[in-house]
C-alpha positions, 0 to 999 in steps of 0.5 A, spaced: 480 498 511 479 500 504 485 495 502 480 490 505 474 492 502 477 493 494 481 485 495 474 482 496 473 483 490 478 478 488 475 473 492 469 472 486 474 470 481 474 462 483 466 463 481 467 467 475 469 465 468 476 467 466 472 472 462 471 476 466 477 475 470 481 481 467 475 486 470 475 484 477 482 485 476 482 492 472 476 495 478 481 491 484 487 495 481 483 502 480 481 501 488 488 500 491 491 506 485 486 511 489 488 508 496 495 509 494 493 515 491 489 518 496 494 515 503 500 519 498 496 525 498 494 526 505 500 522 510 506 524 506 510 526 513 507 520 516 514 516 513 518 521 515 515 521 522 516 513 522 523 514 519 525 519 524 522 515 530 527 507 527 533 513 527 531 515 535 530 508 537 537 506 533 541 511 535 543 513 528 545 506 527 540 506 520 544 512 518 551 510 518 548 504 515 545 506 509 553 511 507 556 504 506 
């Protein structure tokens, strides 16, 4: 949702002079930073869990792959 919300800003630069283009950018940027930041902060086992949850349903298959 918030993805969403910071990518609206993006929707305003076919309106807006190429000046202010670099703004729109810089806000949009600091958005998605915060987002990331904020996921990164507060879901770190979350890809931990996806990753257990491909190697339960492959039987392992992922792990063998990636030994080459």
């Amino acid at each position: 949702m918030r993805v969403e919300r910071a990518l609206v800003g993006l929707e305003e630069l076919d309106t807006r002079p190429t000046a202010e283009h670099a703004p729109l950018y810089a806000a949009v940027h600091r958005e998605l930073s915060e987002v990331l930041a904020d996921a990164g902060a507060g879901t770190t086992g979350h890809a931990a869990d996806a990753a257990d949850e491909v190697r339960e349903s492959d039987g392992g298959e992922a792990d063998n792959h990636s030994n080459g």
